[in-house]
N, C-alpha and C positions, 0 to 999 in steps of 0.2 A: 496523347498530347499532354505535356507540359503546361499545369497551370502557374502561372505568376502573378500575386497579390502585390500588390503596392503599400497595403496597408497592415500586413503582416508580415514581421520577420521570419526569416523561418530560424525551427526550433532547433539549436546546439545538441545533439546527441553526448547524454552525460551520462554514464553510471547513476543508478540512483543512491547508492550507498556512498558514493563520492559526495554528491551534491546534500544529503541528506549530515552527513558528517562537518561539509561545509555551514550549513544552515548552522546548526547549532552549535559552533565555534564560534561564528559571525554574534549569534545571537547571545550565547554568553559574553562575549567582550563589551557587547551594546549594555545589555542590563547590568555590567559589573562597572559600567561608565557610570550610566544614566544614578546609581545608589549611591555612587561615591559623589559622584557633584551635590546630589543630592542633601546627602550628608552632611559632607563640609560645607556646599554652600550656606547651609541650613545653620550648624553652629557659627559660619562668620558674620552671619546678619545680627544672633541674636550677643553676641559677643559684641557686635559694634554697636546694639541698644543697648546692652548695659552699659558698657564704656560711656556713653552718651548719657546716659542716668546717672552715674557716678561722678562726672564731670559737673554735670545741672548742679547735683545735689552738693557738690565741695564749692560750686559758687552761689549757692543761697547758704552754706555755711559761713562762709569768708563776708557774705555782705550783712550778713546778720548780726556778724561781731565787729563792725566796723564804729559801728555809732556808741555801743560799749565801750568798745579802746578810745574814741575819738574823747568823751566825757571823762574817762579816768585822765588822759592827758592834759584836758582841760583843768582838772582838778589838781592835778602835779603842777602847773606851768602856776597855777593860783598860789600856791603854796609854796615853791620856788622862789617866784615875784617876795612874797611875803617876806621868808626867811630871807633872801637877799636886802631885803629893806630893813629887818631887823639887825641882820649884823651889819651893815653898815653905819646905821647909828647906835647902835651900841659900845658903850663905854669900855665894859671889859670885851679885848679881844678872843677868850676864850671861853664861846658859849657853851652853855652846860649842854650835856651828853643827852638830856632826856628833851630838848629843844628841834636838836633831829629825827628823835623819833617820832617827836608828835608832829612835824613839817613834812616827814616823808617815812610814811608809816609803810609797812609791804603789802606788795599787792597783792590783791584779793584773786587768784588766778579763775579758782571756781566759781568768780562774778561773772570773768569777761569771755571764759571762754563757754558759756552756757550757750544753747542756739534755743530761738524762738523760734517757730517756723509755723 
């Protein structure tokens, strides 16, 4: 008599040198996935925290130097103001040569562009 389980399939007659060949094809393309996402996943995280740190860090540079340019410009617009008032009521219209430099001397680059942090 014929027995029939309900709860078992029955077994596919394979070669086992077919099936054994199969496995390990199968198995190498799973592990040659699984390293490679791996991998790349791996460097695009840490590439996107640096980018992200690098970002952070050029905007505490930019905000650092903001209040430094802000006080030179304040210090030019005074000085400006000045020498505006000066040649306006000045008699000779040709002020001496050493009058703009002391009104608007060059700037200091390695003041403003220093970072505090």
């Amino acid at each position: 008599m014929i027995e029939f389980n309900l709860f078992r399939a029955p077994k596919p007659k394979v070669n086992n040198k077919e099936d054994s060949f199969l496995k390990q094809v199968l198995m190498i393309i799973l592990s040659t996935t699984i390293s490679l996402s791996l991998t790349f996943g791996t460097i695009s995280i840490l590439d996107y925290n640096q980018k992200k740190k690098v970002r952070r860090m050029t905007a505490m540079m930019v905000m650092s130097n903001i209040e430094p340019f802000a006080r030179t410009l304040d210090t030019r617009s005074e000085r400006m103001a000045r020498a505006d008032h000066w040649v306006q009521t000045s008699e000779d219209s040709d002020p001496a040569p050493n009058v703009i430099d002391y009104y608007f001397p060059p700037l200091d680059l390695d003041r403003i562009n220093t970072v505090s942090l």
